[in-house]
N, C-alpha and C positions, 0 to 999 in steps of 0.2 A: 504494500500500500504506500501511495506518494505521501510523505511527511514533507512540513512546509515552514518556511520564517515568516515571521509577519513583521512588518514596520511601521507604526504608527508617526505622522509627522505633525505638529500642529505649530502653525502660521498664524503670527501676530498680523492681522490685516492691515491696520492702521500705523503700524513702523515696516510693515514690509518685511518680519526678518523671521525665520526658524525660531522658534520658542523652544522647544522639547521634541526629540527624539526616541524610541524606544524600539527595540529588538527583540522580540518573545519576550513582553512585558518587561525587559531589562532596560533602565535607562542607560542612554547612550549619545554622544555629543561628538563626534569628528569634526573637528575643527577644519580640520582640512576638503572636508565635504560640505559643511553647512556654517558658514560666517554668520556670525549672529550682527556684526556690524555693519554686515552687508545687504542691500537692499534684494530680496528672492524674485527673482522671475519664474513665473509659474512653471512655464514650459520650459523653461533649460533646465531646471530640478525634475522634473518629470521626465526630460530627455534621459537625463547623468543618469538617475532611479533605472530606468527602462534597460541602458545599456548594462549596468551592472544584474540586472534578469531579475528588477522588481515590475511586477501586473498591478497598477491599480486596481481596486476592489470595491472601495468604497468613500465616498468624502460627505463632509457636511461640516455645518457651522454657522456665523451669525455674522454681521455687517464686522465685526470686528475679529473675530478667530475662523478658522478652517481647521480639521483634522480631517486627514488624510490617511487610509489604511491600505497597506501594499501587502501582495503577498510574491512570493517565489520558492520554488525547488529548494532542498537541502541536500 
């Protein structure tokens, strides 16, 4: 049976920048992947996600936050 990661992303709307991170419920922060001082483009983060073999799966949120749930292969 396929076992699977899951990556939760949640986006401050209003600063533009990655808030929190997690991997199988494990918090997690690559600095080198997600600048918090950096303004996020939706789509280039979804590109990088995509190439590294995360599937979107699910999103929602509110005029101010987004959370974003990825999943992929282990």
């Amino acid at each position: 049976m396929q076992k699977w990661e899951y990556l939760r992303i949640v986006v401050n709307m209003d600063e533009r920048v990655v808030d929190d991170v997690t991997v199988n419920d494990v918090k997690v922060f690559d600095q080198s992947r997600f600048k918090k001082t950096k303004e996020v483009e939706l789509s280039d983060l979804f590109e990088k996600l995509g190439g590294e073999g995360w599937e979107l799966v699910n999103g929602w949120g509110s005029q101010s936050w987004e959370v974003f749930y990825f999943k992929r292969p282990k």
